[in-house]
DRENVOTOR-938850 format. One record per residue (C-alpha): x, y negated, z negated; residue in one letter; residue number from 1. Coordinates in steps of 0.05 Angstrom, whole numbers, m for minus. Layout:
<pts>
@east->X, north->Y, up->Z, code->A, pos->NUM
...
</pts>
This chain:
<pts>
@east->m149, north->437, up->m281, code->X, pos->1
@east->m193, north->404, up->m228, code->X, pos->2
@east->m140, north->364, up->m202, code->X, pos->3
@east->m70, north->382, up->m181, code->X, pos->4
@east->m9, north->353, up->m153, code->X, pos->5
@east->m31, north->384, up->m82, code->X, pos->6
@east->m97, north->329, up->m79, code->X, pos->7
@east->m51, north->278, up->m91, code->X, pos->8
@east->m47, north->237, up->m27, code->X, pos->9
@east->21, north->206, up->m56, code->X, pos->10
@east->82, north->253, up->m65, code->X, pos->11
@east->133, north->197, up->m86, code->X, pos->12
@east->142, north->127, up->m100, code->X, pos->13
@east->202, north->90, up->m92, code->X, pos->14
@east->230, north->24, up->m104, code->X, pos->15
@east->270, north->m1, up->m53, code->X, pos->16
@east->302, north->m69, up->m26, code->X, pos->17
@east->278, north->m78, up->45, code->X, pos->18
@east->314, north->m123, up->100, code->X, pos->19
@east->262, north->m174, up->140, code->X, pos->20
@east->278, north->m181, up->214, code->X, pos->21
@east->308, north->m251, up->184, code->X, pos->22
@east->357, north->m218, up->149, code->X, pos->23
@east->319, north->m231, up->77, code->X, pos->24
@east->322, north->m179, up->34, code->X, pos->25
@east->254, north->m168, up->m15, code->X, pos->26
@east->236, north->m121, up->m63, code->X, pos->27
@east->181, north->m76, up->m51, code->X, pos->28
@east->152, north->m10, up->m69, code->X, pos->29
@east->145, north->51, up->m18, code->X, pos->30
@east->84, north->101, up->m26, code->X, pos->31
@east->95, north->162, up->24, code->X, pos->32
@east->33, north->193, up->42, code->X, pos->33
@east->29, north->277, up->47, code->X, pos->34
@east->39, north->275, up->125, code->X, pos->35
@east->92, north->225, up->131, code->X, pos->36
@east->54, north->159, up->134, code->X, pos->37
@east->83, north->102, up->82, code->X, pos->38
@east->40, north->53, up->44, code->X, pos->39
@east->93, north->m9, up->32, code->X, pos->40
@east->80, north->m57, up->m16, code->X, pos->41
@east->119, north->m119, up->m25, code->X, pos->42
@east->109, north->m190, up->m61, code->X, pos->43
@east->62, north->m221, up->m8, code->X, pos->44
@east->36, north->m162, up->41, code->X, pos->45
@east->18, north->m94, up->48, code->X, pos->46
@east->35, north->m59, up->109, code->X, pos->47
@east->28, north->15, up->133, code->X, pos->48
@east->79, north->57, up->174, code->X, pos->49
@east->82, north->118, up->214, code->X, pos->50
@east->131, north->146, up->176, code->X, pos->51
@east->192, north->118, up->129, code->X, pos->52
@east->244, north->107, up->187, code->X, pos->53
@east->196, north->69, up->225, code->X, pos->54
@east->205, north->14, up->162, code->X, pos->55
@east->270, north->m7, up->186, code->X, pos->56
@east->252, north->m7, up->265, code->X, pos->57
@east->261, north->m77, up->284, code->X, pos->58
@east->220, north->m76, up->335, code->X, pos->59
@east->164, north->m60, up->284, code->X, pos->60
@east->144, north->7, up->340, code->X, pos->61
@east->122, north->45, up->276, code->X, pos->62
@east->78, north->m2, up->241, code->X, pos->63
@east->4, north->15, up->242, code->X, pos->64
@east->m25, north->m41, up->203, code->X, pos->65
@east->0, north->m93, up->166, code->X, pos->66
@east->m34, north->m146, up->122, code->X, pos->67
@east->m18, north->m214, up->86, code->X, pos->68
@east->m41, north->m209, up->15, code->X, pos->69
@east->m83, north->m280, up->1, code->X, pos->70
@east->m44, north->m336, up->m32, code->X, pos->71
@east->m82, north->m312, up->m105, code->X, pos->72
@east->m50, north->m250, up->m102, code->X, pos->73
@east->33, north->m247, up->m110, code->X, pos->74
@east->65, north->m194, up->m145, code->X, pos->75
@east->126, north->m218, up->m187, code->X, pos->76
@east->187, north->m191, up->m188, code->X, pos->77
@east->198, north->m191, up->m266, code->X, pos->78
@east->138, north->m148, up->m263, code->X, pos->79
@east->166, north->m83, up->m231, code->X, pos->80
@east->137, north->m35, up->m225, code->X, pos->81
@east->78, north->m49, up->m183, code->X, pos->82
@east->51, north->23, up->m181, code->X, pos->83
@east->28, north->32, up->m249, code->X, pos->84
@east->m5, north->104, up->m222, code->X, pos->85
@east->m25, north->143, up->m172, code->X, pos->86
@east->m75, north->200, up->m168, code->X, pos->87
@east->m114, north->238, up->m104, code->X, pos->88
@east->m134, north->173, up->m63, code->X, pos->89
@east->m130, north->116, up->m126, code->X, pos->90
@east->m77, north->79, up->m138, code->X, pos->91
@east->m71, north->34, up->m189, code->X, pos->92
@east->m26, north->m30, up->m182, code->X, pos->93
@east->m7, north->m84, up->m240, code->X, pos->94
@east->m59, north->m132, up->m263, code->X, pos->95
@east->m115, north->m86, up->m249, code->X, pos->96
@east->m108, north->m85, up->m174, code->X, pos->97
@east->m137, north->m20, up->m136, code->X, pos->98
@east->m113, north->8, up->m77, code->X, pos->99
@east->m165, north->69, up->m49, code->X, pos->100
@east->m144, north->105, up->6, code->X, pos->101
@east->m197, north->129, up->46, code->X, pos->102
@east->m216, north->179, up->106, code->X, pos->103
@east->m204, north->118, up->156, code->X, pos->104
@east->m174, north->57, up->124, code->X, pos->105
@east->m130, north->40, up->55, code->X, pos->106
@east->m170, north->m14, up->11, code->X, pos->107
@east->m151, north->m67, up->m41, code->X, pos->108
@east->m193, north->m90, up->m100, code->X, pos->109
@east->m194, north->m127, up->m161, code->X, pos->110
@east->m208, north->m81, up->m205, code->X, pos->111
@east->m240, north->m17, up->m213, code->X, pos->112
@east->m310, north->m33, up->m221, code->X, pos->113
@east->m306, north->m66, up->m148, code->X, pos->114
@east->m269, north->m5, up->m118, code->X, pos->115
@east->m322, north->47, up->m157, code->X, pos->116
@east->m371, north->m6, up->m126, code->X, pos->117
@east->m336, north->m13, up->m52, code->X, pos->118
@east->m359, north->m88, up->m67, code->X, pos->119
@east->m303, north->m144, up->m65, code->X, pos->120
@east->m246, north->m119, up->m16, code->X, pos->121
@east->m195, north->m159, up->m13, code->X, pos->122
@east->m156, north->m130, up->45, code->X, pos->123
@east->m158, north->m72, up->88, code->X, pos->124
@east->m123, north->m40, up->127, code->X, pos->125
@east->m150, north->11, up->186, code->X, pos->126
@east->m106, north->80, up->209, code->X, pos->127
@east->m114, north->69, up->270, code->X, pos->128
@east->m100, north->0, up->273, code->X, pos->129
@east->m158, north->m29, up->286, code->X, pos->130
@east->m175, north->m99, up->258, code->X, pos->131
@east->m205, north->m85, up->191, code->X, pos->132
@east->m276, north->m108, up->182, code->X, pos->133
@east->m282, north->m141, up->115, code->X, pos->134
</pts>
């Protein structure tokens, strides 16, 4: 086998019901990384954390990135799960969306023809926290 579970940049995905610093509680789906960061992924945004304590922080000290999907894009909540699968650095979301995660940023497409492509992102979102540059 060419791949195995130790390429996988995922190890687990979890559903989870996360309180905003309003008090609002949302749905939304947790990817942890191998090495502790978190890929969160809730109805309107995409944010990525240090680690999965750092979610609940509410002075937001562990966020690294964080990113307003665009008013086309809202996942629904009668369509859980989000994650449809995950393998090495692809992730596949509902509707076709593609999440790539890369040496230096985590990307969002359409589809997989503009991920195979690196044409079309629609969001980005930079390690280091950098203002993404698409």
């Amino acid at each position: 086998m060419l791949i195995d579970s130790s390429t996988n940049m995922v190890e687990s995905v979890e559903a989870h019901y996360i309180t905003s610093s309003s008090g609002d509680k949302y749905y939304a789906e947790i990817l942890h990384f191998v090495g502790g960061k978190v890929l969160v992924i809730s109805h309107n945004a995409i944010a990525l954390y240090k680690s999965a304590a750092a979610i609940s922080d509410p002075l937001g000290n562990g966020i690294i990135k964080l990113a307003t999907l665009p008013d086309s894009i809202r996942f629904n909540m009668s369509d859980t799960p989000w994650v449809v699968r995950h393998i090495s650095g692809f992730i596949e979301l509902i509707d076709q969306y593609i999440i790539l995660i890369l040496p230096n940023s985590i990307r969002l497409y359409r589809g997989k023809e503009d991920a195979l492509r690196n044409s079309n992102v629609i969001l980005e979102l930079p390690f280091d926290g950098s203002d993404s540059h698409t």
